[in-house]
TIDRENDREN-236035 format. One record per residue (C-alpha): residue number from 1; x, y, z. Coordinates in pm, whole numbers, plus 50000, padded with zeros to 5 digits. Layout:
<sites>
<k=NUM; X=X; Y=Y; Z=Z>
...
</sites>
This chain:
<sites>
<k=1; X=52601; Y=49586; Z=51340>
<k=2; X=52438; Y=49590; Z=50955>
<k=3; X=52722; Y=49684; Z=50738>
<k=4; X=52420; Y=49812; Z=50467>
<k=5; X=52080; Y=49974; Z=50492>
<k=6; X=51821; Y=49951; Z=50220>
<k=7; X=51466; Y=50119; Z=50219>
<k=8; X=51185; Y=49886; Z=50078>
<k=9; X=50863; Y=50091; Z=49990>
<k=10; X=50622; Y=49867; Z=49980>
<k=11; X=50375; Y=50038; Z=49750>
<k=12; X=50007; Y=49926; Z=49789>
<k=13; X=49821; Y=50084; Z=49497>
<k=14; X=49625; Y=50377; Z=49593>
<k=15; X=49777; Y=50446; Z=49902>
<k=16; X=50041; Y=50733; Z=49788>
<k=17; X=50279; Y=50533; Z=49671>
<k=18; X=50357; Y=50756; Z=49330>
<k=19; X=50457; Y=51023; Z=49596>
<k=20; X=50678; Y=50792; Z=49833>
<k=21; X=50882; Y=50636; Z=49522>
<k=22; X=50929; Y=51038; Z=49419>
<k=23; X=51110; Y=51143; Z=49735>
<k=24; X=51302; Y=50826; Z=49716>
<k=25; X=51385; Y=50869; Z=49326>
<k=26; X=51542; Y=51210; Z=49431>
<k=27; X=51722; Y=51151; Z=49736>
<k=28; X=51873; Y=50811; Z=49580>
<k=29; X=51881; Y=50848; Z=49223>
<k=30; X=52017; Y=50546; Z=49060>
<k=31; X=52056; Y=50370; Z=49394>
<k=32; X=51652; Y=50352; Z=49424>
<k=33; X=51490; Y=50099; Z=49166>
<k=34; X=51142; Y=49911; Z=49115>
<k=35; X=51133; Y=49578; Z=49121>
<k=36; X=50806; Y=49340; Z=49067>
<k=37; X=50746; Y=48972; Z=49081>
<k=38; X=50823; Y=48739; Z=48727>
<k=39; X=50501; Y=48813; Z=48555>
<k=40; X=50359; Y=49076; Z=48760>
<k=41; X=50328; Y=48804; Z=49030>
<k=42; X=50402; Y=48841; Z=49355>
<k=43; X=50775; Y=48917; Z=49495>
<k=44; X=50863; Y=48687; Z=49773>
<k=45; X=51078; Y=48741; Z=50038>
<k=46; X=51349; Y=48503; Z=49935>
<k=47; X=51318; Y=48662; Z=49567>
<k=48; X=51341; Y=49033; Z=49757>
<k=49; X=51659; Y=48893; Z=49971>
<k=50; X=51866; Y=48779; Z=49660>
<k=51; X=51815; Y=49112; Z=49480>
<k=52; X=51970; Y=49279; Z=49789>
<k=53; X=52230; Y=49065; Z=49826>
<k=54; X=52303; Y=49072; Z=49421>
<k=55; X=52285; Y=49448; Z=49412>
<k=56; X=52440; Y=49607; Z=49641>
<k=57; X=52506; Y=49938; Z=49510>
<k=58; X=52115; Y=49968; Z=49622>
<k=59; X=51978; Y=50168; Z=49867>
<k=60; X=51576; Y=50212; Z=49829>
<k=61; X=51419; Y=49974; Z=49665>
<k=62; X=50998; Y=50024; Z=49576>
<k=63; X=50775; Y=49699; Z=49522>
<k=64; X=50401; Y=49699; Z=49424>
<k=65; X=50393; Y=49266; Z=49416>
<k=66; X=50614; Y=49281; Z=49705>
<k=67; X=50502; Y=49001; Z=49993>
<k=68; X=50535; Y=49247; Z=50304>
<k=69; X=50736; Y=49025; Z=50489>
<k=70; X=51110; Y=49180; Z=50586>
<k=71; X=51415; Y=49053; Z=50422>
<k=72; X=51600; Y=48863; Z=50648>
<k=73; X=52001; Y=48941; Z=50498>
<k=74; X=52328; Y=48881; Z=50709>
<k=75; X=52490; Y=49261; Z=50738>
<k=76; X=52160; Y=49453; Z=50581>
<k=77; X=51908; Y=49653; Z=50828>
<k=78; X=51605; Y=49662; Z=50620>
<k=79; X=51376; Y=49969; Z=50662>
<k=80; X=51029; Y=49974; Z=50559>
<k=81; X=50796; Y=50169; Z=50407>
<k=82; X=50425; Y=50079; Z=50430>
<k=83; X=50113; Y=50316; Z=50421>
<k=84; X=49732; Y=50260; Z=50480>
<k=85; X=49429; Y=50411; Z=50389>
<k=86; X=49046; Y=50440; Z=50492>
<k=87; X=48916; Y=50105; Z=50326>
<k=88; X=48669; Y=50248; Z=50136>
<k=89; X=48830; Y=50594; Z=50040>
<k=90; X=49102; Y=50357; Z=49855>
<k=91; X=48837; Y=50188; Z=49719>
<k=92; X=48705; Y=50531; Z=49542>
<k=93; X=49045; Y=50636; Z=49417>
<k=94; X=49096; Y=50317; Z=49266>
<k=95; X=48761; Y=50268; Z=49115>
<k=96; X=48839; Y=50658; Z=48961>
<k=97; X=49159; Y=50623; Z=48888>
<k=98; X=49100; Y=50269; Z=48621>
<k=99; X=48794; Y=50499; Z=48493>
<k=100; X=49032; Y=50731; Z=48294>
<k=101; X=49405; Y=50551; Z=48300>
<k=102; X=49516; Y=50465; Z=47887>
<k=103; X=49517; Y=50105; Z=47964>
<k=104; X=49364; Y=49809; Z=47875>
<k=105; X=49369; Y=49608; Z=48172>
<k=106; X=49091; Y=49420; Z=48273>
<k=107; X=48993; Y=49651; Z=48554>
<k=108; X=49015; Y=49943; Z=48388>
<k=109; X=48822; Y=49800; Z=48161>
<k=110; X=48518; Y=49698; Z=48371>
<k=111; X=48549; Y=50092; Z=48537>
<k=112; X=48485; Y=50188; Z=48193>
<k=113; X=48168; Y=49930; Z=48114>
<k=114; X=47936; Y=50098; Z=48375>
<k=115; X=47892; Y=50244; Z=48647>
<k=116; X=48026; Y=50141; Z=49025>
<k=117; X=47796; Y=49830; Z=49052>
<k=118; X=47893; Y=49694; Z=48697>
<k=119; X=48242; Y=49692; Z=48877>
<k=120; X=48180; Y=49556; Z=49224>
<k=121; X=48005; Y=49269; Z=49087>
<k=122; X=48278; Y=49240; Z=48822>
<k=123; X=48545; Y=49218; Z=49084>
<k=124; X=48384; Y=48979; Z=49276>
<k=125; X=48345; Y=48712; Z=49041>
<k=126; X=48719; Y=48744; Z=49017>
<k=127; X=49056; Y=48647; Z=49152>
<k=128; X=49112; Y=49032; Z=49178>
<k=129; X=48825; Y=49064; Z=49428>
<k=130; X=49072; Y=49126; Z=49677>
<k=131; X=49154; Y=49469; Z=49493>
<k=132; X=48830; Y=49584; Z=49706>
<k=133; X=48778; Y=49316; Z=49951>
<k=134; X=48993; Y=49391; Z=50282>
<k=135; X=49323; Y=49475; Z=50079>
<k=136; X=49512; Y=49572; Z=50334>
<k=137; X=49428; Y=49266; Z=50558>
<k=138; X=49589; Y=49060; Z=50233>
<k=139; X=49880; Y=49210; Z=50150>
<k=140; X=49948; Y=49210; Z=50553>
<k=141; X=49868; Y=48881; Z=50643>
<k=142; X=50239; Y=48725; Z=50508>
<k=143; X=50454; Y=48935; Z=50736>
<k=144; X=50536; Y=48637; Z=50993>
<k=145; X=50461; Y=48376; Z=50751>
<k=146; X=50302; Y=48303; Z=50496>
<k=147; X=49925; Y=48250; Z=50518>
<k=148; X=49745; Y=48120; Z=50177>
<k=149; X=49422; Y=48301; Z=50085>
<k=150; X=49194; Y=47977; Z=50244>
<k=151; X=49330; Y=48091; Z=50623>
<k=152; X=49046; Y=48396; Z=50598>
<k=153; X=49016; Y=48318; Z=50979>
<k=154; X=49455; Y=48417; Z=51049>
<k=155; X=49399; Y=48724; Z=50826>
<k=156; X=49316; Y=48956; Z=51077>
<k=157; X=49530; Y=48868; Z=51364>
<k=158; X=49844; Y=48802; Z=51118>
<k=159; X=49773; Y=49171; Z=50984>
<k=160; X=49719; Y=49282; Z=51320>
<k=161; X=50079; Y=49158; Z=51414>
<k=162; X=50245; Y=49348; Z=51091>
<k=163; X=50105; Y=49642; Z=51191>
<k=164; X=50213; Y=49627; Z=51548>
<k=165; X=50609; Y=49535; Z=51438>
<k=166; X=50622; Y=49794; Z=51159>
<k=167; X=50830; Y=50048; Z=51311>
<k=168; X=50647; Y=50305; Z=51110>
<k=169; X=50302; Y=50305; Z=50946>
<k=170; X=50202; Y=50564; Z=50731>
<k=171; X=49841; Y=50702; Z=50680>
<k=172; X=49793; Y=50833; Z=50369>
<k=173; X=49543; Y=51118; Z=50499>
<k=174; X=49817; Y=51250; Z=50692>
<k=175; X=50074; Y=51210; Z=50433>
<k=176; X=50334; Y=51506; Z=50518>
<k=177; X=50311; Y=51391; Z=50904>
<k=178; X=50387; Y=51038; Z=50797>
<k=179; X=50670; Y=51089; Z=50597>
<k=180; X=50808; Y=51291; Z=50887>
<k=181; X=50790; Y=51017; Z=51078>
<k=182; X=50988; Y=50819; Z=50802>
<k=183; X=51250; Y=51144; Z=50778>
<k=184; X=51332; Y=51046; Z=51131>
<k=185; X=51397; Y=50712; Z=51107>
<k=186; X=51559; Y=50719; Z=50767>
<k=187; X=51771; Y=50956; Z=50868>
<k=188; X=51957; Y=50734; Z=51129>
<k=189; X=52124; Y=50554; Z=50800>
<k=190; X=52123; Y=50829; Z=50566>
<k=191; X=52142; Y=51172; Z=50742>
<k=192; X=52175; Y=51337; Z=50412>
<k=193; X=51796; Y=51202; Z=50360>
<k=194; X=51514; Y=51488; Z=50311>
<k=195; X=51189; Y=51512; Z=50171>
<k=196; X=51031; Y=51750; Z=49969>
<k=197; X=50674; Y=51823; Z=49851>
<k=198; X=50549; Y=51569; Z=49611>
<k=199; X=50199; Y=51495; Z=49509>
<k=200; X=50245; Y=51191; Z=49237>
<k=201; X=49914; Y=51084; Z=49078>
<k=202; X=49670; Y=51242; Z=49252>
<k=203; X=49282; Y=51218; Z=49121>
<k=204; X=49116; Y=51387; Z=49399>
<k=205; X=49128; Y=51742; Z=49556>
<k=206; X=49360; Y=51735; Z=49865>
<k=207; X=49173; Y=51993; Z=50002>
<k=208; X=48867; Y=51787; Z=50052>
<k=209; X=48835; Y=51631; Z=50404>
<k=210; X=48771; Y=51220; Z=50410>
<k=211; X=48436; Y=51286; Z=50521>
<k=212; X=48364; Y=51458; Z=50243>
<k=213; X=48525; Y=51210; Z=49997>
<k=214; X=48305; Y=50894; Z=50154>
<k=215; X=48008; Y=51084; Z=50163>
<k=216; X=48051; Y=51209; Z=49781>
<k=217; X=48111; Y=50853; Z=49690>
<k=218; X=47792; Y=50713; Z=49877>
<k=219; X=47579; Y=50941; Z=49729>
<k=220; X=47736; Y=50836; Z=49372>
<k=221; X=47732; Y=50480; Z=49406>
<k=222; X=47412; Y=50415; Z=49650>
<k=223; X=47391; Y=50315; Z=49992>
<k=224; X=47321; Y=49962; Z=49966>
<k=225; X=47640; Y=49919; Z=49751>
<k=226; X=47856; Y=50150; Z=49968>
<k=227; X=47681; Y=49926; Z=50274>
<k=228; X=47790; Y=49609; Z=50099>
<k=229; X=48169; Y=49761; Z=50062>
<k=230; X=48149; Y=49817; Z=50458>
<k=231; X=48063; Y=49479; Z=50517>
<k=232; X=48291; Y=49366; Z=50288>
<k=233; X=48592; Y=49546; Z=50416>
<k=234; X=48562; Y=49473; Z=50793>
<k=235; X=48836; Y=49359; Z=50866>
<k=236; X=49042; Y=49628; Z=50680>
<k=237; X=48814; Y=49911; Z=50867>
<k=238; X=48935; Y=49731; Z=51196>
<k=239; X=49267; Y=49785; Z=51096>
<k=240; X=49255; Y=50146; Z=50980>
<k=241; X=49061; Y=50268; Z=51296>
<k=242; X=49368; Y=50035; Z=51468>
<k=243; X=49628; Y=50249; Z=51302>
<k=244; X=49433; Y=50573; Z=51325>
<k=245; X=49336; Y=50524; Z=51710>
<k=246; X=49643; Y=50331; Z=51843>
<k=247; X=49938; Y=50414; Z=51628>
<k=248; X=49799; Y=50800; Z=51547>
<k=249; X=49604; Y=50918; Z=51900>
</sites>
C-alpha cells in the first residue's frame, strides 16, 4: 500500500495547463511546486523520481519539460494529470498566444515577423518543429520507454499505449467535465481536494464552439497552409478523435 501520493500535472503548453496548476496551487499551497528540466531541457523520469523521493513534504507537483513517463517510487502512488487538445486548435492558441506574450523567445519572435506562413516555415526549419508537428504524439511517445525522435514509425502506437494506461485524460474543450473526472480520482488520496472555477491564460472566447475556432483560423491563414497543418499533424488528429471517440463517447 503507497505510504504517499503525489499529483504530477504534466502541463503541455496550450492545453489548459495555467488553469490545472491554479486549482492545484490552491488546494496544495506550498505542497504544489513547478519543476523543469536543467536548462529548460527535458525532465526525465529518473530526475522526476529523485525530486519525490528528496521532497517529500510534496504533494502536486506541475512539469512543462516533464518526459510523460510515471515515476516508478517504492511507497509513492503517482497520479497524473495529462490533457489534449484538437491538433490544430492548439496550434492557433499557440501561434496567438507568442504573437502578443513580452518575450523574446525565438518563437515569439517569428509570430511577430509575419504572418502564419512566415511562422510555419520558420518552425519547420527548426528543432522546435515539433511545437506544431504532432505534439502530442511526442511528448507521448516516452511513456513505456523511451523512443528517440528517429523511431517516427513507434510514435503512434507508443502514444497510443499512454493514452490507453492514463487513468484519466483530459480534453481541454471539455475542461470542467475533465477536471471532474480528476476530482474523483484525486479525491481517493486527498478527500479534502476540490476545484473551483479557474480560467488561467486564456486568449480566446470560451464561448466560441471549436468549429468556429478552426474555421476562423482557416480563413486567416489559407487553406493550403491549414491543409499542410492537417497533413502534418496526422498522427496527433488520430489521437484526439481516439480520445474524443473512445475515451469521451
Amino acid at each position: 500500500m503507497a505510504e504517499r501520493s503525489v499529483i504530477i500535472h504534466y502541463h503541455l503548453f496550450k492545453n489548459a495547463g495555467s488553469s490545472v496548476d491554479a486549482i492545484l496551487q490552491r488546494n496544495f499551497g506550498d505542497a504544489w511546486i513547478e519543476i523543469e528540466g536543467p536548462d529548460g531541457k527535458k525532465l526525465k523520469k529518473d530526475m522526476m523520481e529523485d525530486f519525490i523521493k528528496n521532497n517529500p513534504d510534496k504533494k502536486a507537483i506541475s512539469s512543462h519539460t516533464a518526459e510523460i513517463s510515471l515515476p516508478e517510487v517504492s511507497g509513492v502512488k503517482i497520479i497524473p494529470i495529462v490533457f489534449m487538445r484538437h491538433p490544430i486548435d492548439r496550434i492557433r492558441s499557440a501561434y496567438d498566444f507568442e504573437r502578443v506574450q513580452e518575450s523574446d523567445s525565438p518563437g515569439s519572435k517569428a509570430a511577430k515577423a509575419g504572418d502564419f506562413s512566415h511562422y510555419m516555415s520558420w518552425r519547420l526549419s527548426t528543432p522546435m518543429m515539433t511545437q506544431i508537428v504532432n505534439f502530442h504524439a511526442v511528448r507521448l511517445k516516452d511513456f513505456r520507454k523511451f523512443t528517440t525522435n528517429r523511431e517516427t514509425q513507434n510514435f503512434r502506437p507508443r502514444a497510443l499505449y499512454a493514452l490507453k494506461n492514463l487513468p484519466v485524460v483530459g480534453l481541454v474543450e471539455r475542461f470542467e467535465e475533465s477536471m471532474v473526472k480528476y476530482q474523483n480520482l484525486i479525491k481517493s488520496d486527498f478527500p479534502e481536494f476540490e476545484l473551483f472555477d479557474a480560467q488561467a491564460n486564456v486568449m480566446s472566447d470560451p464561448q466560441k464552439s471549436l468549429d468556429a475556432k478552426l474555421k476562423a483560423f482557416e480563413e486567416k491563414i489559407g487553406r493550403h497552409p491549414y491543409l499542410n497543418l492537417m497533413q502534418l499533424n496526422a498522427i496527433d488528429m488520430e489521437l484526439y478523435h481516439f480520445v474524443k471517440d473512445k475515451l469521451w463517447a
